[in-house]
N, C-alpha and C positions, 0 to 999 in steps of 0.2 A: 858792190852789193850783189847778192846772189839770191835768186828766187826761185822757190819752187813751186811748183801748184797745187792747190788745195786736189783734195778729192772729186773727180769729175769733169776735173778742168785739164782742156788740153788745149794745141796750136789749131784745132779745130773749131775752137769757140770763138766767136767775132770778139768777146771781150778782154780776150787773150791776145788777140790782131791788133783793137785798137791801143791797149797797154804799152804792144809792142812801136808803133806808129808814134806813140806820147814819147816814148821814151827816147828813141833815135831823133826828136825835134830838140827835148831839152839842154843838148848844146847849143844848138844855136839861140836860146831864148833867155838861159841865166849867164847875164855876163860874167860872172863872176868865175867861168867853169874855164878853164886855160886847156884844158884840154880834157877829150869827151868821146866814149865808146863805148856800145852794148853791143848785144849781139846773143841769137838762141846759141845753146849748148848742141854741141855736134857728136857728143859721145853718147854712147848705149849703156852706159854703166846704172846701174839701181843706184847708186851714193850720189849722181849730178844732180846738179840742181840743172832747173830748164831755161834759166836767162843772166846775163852778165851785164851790171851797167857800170863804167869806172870813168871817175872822174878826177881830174888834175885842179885845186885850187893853190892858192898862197897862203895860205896859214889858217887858223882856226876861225878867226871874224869871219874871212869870206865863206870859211865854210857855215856857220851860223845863218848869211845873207841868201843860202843857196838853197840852205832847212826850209827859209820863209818866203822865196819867192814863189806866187801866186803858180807860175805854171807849175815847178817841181811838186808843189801841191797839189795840181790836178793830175800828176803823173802818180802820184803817193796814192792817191784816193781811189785809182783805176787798178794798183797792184795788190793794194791793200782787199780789195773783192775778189780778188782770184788764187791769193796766194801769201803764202808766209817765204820772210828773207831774213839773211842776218848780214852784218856789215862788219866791214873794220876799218878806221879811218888810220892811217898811220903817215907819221912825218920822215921826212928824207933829208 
C-alpha cells in the first residue's frame, strides 16, 4: 500500500508522526501478518508517494482477518485523515 498526502500535510504534522508510529506497531499486533514493513519514501521525485507499508499473509482469509482487525483499523482511520493510497494485493 502506498500513501500520499492530502494537501497541507507533511512529516511535519504530528498526525502524520503518529500514522507513521501506528503503522510500524501493526506487525507486531495482527497475527495474521507473516511478515511486515513500512517505511517513508526516500526519493525527491514529484510521482512518489510519501509512505510504504507491505505485508506478507497466507492466502485471501487471512487477508480478510487482517481488513477487520481492530488495530489495522485504528491504523486505516489515522491514514484515512491525512491521506489518499492505492493497493495491490497479489499472490505468489
Amino acid at each position: 500500500m502506498l500513501f500520499k498526502f492530502k494537501d497541507g500535510i507533511d512529516w511535519g504534522d504530528a498526525r502524520a508522526c503518529e500514522a507513521e508510529r501506528t503503522a510500524a506497531m501493526v506487525g507486531g499486533e495482527v497475527p495474521e501478518l507473516l511478515e511486515w514493513r513500512c517505511g517513508r519514501n526516500v526519493s525527491a521525485r514529484d510521482i512518489a508517494y510519501d509512505f510504504l507499508v507491505e505485508g506478507l499473509l497466507d492466502d485471501m482469509e487471512a487477508v480478510e482477518r487482517y481488513l477487520a482487525h481492530p488495530f489495522h483499523q485504528k491504523a486505516i482511520r489515522q491514514w484515512k485523515e491525512i491521506s489518499e493510497w492505492v493497493i495491490a494485493d497479489i499472490e505468489q
